[in-house]
KOLDO-139716 format. One record per atom (N, C-alpha, C): atom name; residue in one letter; residue number from 0; x, y, z. Coordinates in Angstrom, 2 decimals. Layout:
BEGIN
atom_type_seq_east_north_up
CA_A_NUM_X_Y_Z
...
end
This chain:
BEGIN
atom_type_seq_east_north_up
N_X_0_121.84_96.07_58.08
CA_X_0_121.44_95.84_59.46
C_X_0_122.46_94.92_60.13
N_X_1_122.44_95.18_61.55
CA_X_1_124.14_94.43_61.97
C_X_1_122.97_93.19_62.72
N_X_2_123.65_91.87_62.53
CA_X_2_123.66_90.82_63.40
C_X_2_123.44_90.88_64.93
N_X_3_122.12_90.15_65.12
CA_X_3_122.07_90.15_66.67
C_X_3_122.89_90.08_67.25
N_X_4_124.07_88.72_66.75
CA_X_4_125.35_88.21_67.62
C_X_4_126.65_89.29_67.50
N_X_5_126.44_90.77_66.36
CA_X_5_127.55_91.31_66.62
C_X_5_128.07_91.59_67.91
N_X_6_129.57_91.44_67.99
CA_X_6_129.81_91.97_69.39
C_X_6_129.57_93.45_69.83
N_X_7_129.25_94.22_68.74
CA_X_7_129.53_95.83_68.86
C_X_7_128.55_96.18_69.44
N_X_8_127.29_95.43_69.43
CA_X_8_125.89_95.82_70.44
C_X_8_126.47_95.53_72.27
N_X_9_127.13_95.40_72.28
CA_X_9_127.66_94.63_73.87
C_X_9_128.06_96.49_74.03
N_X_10_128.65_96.95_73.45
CA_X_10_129.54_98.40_73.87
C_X_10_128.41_99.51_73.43
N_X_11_127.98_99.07_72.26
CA_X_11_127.02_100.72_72.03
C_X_11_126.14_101.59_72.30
N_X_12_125.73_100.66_73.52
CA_X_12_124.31_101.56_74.05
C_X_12_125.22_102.53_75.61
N_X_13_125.78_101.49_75.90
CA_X_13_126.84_102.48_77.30
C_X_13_128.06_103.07_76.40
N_X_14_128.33_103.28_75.09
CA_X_14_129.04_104.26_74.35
C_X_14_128.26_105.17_74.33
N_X_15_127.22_105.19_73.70
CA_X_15_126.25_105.97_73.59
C_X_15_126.00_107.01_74.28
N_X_16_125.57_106.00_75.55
CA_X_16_125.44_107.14_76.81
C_X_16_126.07_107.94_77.22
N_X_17_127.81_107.25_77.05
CA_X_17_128.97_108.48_77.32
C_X_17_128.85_109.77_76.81
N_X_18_129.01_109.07_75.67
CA_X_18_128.44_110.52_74.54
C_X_18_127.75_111.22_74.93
N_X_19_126.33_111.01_75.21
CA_X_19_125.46_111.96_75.81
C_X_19_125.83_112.82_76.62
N_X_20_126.25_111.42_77.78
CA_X_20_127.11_112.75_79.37
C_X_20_127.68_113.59_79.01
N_X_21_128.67_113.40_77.98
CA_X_21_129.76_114.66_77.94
C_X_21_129.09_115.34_76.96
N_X_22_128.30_115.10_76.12
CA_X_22_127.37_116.37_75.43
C_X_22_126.42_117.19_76.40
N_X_23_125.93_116.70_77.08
CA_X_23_124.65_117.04_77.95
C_X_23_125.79_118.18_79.19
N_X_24_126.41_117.40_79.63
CA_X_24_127.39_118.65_80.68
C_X_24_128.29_119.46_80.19
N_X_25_128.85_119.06_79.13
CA_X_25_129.67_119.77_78.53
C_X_25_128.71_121.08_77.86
N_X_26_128.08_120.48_77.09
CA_X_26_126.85_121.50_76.68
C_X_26_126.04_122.86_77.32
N_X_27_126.26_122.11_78.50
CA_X_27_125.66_122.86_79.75
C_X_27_126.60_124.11_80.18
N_X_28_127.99_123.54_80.50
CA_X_28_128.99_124.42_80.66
C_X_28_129.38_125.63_79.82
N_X_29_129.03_124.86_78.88
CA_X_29_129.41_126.14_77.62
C_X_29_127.80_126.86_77.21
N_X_30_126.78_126.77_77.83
CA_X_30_125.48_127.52_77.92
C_X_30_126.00_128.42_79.17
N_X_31_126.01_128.05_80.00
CA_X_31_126.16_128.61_81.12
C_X_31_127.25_129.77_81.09
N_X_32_128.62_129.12_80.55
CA_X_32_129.43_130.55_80.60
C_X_32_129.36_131.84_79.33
N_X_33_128.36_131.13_78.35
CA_X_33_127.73_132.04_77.35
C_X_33_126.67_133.04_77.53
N_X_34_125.25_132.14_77.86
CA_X_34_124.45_133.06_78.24
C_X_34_123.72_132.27_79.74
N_X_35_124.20_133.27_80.56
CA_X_35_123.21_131.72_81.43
C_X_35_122.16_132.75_82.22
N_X_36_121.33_132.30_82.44
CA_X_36_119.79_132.60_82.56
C_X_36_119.61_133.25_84.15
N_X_37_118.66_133.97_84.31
CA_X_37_118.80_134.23_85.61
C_X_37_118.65_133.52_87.22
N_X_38_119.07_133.71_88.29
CA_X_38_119.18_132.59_88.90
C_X_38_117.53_132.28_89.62
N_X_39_116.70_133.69_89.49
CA_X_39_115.43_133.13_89.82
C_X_39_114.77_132.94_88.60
N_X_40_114.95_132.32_87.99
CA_X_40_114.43_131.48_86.64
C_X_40_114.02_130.31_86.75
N_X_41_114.79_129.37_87.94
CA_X_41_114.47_128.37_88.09
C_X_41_114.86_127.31_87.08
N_X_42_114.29_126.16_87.41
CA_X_42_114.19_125.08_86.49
C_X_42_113.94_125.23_85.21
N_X_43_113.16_125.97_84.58
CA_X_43_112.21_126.39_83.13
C_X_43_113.10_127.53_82.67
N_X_44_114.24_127.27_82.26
CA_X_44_114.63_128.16_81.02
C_X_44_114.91_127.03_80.37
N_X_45_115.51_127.86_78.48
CA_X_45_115.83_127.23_77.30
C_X_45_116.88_125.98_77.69
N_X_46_118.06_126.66_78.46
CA_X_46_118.62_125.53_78.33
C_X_46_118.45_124.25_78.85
N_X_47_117.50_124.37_80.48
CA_X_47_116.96_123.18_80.81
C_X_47_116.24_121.91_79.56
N_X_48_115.57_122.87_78.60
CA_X_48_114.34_122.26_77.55
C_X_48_115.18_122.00_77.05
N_X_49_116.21_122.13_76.17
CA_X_49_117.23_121.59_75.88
C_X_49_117.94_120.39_76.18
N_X_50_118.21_120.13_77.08
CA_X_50_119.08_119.56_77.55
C_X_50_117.59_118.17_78.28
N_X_51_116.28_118.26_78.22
CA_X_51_115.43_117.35_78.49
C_X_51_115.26_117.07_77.40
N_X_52_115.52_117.53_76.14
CA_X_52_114.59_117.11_75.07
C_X_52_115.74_116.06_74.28
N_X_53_117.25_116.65_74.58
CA_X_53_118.92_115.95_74.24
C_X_53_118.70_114.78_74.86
N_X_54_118.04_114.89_76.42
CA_X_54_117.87_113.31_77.35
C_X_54_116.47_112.53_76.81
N_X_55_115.73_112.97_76.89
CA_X_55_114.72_112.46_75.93
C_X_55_114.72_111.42_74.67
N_X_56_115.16_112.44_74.24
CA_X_56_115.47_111.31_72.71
C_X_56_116.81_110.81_72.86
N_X_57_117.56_110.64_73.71
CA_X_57_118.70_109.93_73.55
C_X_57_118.13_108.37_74.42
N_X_58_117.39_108.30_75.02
CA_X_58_116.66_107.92_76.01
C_X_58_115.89_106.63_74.67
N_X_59_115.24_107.66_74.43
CA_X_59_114.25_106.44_73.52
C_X_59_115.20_105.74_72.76
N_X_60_115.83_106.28_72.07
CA_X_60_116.67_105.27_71.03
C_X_60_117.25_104.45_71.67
N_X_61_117.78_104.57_72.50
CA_X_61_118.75_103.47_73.06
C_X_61_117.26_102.30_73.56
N_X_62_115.96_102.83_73.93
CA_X_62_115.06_101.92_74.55
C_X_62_114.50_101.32_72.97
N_X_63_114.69_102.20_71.98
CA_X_63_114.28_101.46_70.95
C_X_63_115.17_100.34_70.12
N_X_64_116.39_100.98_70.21
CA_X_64_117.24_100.01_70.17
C_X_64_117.35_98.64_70.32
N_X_65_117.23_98.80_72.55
CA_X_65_116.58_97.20_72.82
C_X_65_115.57_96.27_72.30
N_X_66_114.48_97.55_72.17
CA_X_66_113.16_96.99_71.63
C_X_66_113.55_95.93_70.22
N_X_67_113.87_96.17_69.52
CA_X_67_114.32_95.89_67.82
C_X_67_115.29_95.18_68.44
N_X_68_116.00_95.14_68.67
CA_X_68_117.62_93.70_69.37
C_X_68_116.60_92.96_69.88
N_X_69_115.46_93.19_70.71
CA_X_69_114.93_91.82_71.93
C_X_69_113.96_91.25_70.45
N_X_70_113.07_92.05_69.46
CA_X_70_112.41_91.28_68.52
C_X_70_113.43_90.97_67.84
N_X_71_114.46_91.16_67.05
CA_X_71_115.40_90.43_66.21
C_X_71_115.68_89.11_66.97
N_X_72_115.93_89.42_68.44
CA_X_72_116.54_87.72_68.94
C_X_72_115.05_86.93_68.76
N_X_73_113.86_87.33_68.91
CA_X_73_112.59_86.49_69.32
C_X_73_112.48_85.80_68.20
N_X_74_113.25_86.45_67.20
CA_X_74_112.56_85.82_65.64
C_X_74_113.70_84.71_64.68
N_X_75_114.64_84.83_65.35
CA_X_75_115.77_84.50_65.54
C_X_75_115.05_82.86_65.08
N_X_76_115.69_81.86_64.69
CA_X_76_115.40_80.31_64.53
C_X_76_115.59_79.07_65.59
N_X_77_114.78_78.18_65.79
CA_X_77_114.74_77.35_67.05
C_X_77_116.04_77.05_67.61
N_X_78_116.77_76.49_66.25
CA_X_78_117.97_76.29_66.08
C_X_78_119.37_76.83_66.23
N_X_79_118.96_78.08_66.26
CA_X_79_120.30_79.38_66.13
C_X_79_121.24_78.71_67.48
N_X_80_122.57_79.01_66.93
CA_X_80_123.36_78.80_68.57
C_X_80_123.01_79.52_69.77
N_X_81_123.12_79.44_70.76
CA_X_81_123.45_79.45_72.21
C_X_81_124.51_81.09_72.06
N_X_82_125.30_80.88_71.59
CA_X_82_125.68_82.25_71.75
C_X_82_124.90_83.58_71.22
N_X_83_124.56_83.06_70.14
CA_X_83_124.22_84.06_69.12
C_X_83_122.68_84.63_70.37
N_X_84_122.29_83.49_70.43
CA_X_84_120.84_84.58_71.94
C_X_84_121.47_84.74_73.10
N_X_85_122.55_84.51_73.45
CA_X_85_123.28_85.09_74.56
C_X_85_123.78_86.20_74.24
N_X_86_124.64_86.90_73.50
CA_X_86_124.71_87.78_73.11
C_X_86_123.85_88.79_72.74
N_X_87_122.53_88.66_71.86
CA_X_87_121.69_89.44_71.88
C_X_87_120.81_89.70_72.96
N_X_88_120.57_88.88_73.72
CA_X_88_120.24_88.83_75.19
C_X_88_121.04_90.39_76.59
N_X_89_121.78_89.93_76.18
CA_X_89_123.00_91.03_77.28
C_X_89_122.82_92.08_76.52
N_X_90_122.79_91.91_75.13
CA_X_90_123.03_93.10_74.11
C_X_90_121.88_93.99_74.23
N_X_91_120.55_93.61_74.49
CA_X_91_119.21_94.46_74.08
C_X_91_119.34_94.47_76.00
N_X_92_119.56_93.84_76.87
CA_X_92_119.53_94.46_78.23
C_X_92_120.66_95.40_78.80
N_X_93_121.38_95.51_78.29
CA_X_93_122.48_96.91_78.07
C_X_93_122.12_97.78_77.78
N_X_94_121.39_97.91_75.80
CA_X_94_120.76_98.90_76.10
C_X_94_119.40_99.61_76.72
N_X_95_118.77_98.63_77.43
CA_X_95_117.57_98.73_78.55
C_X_95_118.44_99.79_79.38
N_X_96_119.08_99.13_79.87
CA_X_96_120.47_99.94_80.97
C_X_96_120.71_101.53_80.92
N_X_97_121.23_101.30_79.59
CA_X_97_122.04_102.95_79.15
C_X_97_120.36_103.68_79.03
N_X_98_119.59_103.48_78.64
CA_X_98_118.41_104.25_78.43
C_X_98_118.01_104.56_79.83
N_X_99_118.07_103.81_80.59
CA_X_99_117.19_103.78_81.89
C_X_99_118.52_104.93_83.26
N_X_100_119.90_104.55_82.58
CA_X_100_121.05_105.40_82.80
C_X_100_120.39_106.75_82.46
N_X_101_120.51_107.23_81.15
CA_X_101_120.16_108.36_81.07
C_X_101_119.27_108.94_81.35
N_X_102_118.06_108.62_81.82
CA_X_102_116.70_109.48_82.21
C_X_102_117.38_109.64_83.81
N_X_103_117.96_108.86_84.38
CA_X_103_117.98_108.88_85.99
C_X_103_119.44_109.91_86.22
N_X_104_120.23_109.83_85.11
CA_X_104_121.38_110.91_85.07
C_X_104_120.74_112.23_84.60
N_X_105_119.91_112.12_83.90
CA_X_105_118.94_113.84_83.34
C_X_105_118.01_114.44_84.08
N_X_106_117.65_113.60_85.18
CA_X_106_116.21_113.98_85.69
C_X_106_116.61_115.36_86.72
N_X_107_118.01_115.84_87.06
CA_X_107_118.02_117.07_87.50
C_X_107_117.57_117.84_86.68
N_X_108_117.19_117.69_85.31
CA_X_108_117.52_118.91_84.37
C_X_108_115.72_119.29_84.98
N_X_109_114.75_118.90_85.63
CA_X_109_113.45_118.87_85.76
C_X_109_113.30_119.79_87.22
N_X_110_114.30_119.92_87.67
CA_X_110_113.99_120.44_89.15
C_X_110_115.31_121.84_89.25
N_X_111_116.34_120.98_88.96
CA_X_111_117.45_122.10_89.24
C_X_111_117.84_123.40_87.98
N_X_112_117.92_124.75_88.88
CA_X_112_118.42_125.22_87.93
C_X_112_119.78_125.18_87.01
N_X_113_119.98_125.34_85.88
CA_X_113_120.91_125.05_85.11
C_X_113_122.16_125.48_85.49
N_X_114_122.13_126.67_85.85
CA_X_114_123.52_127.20_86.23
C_X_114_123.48_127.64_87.50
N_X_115_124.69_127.32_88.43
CA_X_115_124.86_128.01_89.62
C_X_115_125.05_128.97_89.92
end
């Protein structure tokens, strides 16, 4: 298990998310010029469910993530330095961030159809 105070929690939840973006559109692109669905299909084809269920759980982890970083700092000792809960501090509200990023970057997948 990595240290509240690692620095690598500062980058991994908005790494994370990158990842997603370019899986989630990229993904999309290459659905779309494969099989893409009809245009009165609407919102509710496969690849939409897809691509909510990719935002979904990419979504929680990163919120679970925080969750487990914000109890690791709570439990943390009276004593611990000043950095070490500053760091986990920014660290578990980053990934609050990237989680709360990705549902508000996915939430077309709920209304719009997938392919143009």
């Amino acid at each position: 298990m990595m240290r509240v105070s690692n620095a690598a929690h500062l980058f991994l939840g908005l790494a994370l998310w990158a990842v997603w973006f370019v899986a989630a559109y990229g993904g999309l692109s290459l659905a779309c010029m494969a099989a893409a669905p009809p245009r009165d299909a609407g919102a509710f084809t496969g690849i939409n469910l897809g691509l909510a269920v990719l935002t979904v759980g990419t979504a929680a982890w990163l919120a679970m993530a925080g969750v487990a970083l914000r109890r690791a700092l709570m439990s943390l000792p009276a004593d611990a330095p000043s950095r070490e809960r500053f760091i986990g501090l920014v660290s578990s509200c980053l990934y609050f961030v990237a989680a709360v990023a990705t549902l508000f970057v996915g939430l077309p997948v709920l209304v719009l159809p997938p392919c143009p």
